[in-house]
N, C-alpha and C positions, 0 to 999 in steps of 0.2 A: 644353746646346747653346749654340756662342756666338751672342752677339746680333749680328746684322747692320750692318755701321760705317755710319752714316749718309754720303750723297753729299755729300760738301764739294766745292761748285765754284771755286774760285781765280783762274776765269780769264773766266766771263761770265756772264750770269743768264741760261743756259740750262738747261730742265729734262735730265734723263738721254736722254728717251727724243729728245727733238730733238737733243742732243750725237751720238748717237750716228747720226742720219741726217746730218747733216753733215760724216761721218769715210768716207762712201764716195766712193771715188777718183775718179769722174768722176758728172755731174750734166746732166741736160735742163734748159736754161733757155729759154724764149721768150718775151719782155718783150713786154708793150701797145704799143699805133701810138707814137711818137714824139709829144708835145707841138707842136703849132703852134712854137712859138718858138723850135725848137730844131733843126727840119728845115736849117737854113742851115750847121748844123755839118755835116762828114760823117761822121762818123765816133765818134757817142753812145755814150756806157757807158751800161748801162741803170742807174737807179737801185733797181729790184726786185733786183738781182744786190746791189748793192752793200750795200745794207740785209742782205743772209743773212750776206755775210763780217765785217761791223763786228760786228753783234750776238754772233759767234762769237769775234771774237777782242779783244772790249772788256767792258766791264762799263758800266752806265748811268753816265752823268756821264762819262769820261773823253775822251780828245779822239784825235783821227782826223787827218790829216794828207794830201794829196795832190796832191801836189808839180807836177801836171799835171790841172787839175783840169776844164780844157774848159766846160761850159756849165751845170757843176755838180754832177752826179750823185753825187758823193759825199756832197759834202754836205747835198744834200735825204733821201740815205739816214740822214745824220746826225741832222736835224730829226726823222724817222717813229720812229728809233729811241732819241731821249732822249742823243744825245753831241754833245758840242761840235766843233766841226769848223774847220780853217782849209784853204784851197785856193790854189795860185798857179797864175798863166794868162797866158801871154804873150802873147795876143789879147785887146786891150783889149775888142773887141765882145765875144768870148765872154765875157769878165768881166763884163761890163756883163749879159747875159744871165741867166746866172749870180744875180746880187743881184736882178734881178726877179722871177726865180723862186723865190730863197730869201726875198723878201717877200711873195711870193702865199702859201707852204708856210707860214709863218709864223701867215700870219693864217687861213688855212685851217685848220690843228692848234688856234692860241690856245694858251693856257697850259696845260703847265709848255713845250711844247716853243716857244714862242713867243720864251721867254725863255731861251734858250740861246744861249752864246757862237758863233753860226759865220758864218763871215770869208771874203772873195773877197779875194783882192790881186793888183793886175796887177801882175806881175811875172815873171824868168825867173830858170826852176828852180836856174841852172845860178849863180846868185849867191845863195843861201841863206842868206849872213850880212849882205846887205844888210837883213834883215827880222828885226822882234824875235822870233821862235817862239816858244812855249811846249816845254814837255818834252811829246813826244809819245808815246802809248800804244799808238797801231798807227798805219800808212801803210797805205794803201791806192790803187795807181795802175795807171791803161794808160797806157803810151807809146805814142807814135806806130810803127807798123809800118815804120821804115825810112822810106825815101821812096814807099812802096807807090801813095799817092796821086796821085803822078803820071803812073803808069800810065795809057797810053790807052784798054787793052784792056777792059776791066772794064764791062761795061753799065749799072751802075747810072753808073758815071763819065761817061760818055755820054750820060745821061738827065739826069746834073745839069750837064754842062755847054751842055749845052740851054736852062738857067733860068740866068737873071740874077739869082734870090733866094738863089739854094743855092752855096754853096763849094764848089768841086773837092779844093783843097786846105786845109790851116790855117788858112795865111797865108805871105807874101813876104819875112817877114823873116829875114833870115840865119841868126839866133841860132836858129829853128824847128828842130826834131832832123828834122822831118816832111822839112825840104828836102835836108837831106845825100846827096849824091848817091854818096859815097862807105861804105864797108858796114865796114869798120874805124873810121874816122872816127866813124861813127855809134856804133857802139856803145861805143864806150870813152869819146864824150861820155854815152853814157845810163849807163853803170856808174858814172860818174863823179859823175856827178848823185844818185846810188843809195847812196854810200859815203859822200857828203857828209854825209847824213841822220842818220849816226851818234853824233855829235854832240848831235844835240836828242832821241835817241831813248830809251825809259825800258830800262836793262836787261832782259833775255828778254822784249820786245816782239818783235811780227811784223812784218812788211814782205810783204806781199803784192801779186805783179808781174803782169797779166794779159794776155797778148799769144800771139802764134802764128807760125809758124814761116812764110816768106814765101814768096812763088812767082813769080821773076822773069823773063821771058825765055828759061823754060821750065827754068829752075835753081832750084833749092828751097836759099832759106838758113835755116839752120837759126837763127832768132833766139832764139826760145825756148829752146833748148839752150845756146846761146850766152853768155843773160845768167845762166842754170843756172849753168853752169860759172864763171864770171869773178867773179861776185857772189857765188859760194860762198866764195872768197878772203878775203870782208868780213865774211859774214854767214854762219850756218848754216844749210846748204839742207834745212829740214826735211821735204817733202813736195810733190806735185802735186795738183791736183782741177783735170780735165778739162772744161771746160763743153763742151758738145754744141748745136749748132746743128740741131735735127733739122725746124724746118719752113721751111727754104729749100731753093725750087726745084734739083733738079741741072741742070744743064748738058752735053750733050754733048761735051765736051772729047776730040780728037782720036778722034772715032767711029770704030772699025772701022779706024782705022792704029797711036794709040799711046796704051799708058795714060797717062792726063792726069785727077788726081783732084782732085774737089771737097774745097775745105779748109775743112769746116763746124765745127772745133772751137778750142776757146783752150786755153792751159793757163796752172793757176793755181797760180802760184810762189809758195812759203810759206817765206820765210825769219827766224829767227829774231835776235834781239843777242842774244850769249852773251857778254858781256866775261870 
């Protein structure tokens, strides 16, 4: 009888039996309250999310990369999981954010993860050789949903523009992808942004894009789809996995006259460098 080939992993220090939960096509994710410090952004990546995708597609010690990095979340996934991380942010306060967090996570863990290389730099994405990078191992990012935020219609948008302490949007700065009012515009600045990376990125590394498809003025743009396709041009579009939003409230949207659907899910772009 042959002997059984032992599992060589190549690609992360995951055991078989969690590789292979990680290979189903869509996932329930629903992350803890939001951090006091972080309520002012609107629009948080959870860092429980982001800790499953590093650890899948890195190995410990390697480094993480996230080209829109917001108020940190990648990189505090960096710290829990043992990889070096760098992050840029074009909102100096969320940067500022950002470093106090990753100094609390710091001293909270202590050593080995204490002593790990990971870096906030304010700065915009969309100039990437202004900064020295390292060769990077995976990317990991959300982009901003278009200009979604400045929708008025949205309740929670409503509720934060109520407070004085909470953002509506980003930020006022031009250069923000969040403000582009224009839906071409946008996105060929964000692919752009995405292609750039190629550069610093280590052969058959991933690129992992997490974003959703938008709902504007009763028109569905398909963004998700959108950077699927364009980005596939650059990188090989390996795969999707679904996250599923399943403990928010639905809404009655156009009751009893016209379907009007809750968009509780992300989709999660997995593309490869294959030079």
């Amino acid at each position: 009888m042959a002997k059984k080939r032992a599992f060589r992993n190549r690609m992360n220090d995951l055991s078989p039996k969690d590789w292979i939960k990680f290979q189903k096509s869509w996932f329930s994710h629903n992350p803890p309250p939001r951090h006091k410090d972080v309520l002012r952004h609107p629009a948080k990546f959870p860092e429980t999310l982001a800790q499953e995708f590093i650890e899948f597609f890195t190995k410990s010690g390697q480094v993480v990369f996230d080209p829109m990095v917001g108020t940190g979340s990648t990189l505090l996934a960096c710290l829990r999981s043992g990889r070096s991380g760098f992050g840029l942010e074009l909102n100096p306060a969320y940067a500022e954010i950002a470093r106090e967090l990753i100094d609390e996570e710091r001293e909270l863990l202590g050593p080995p993860a204490s002593e790990l290389n990971v870096e906030v730099i304010n700065g915009d994405a969309a100039n990437l050789q202004s900064f020295n990078l390292p060769q990077i191992d995976y990317v990991l990012t959300s982009p901003p949903y278009w200009d979604i935020l400045h929708a008025r219609g949205a309740e929670t948008q409503r509720q934060r523009r109520d407070s004085s302490e909470l953002d509506v949007t980003y930020s006022d700065d031009p250069a923000d992808l969040g403000n582009i009012a224009d839906y071409d515009e946008f996105l060929d600045r964000l692919v752009q942004i995405y292609t750039d990376l190629k550069s610093y990125m280590r052969p058959r590394s991933y690129l992992t894009v997490i974003l959703k498809n938008v709902k504007k003025k009763g028109t569905i743009y398909p963004l998700a789809w959108d950077v699927a396709r364009n980005l596939a041009d650059v990188y090989t579009l390996k795969d999707e996995r679904i996250w599923v939003q399943d403990n928010i409230p639905l809404a009655p949207y156009g009751m009893g006259n016209a379907w009007v659907s809750n968009i509780h899910h992300h989709y999660c772009l997995q593309f490869r460098f294959e030079p």
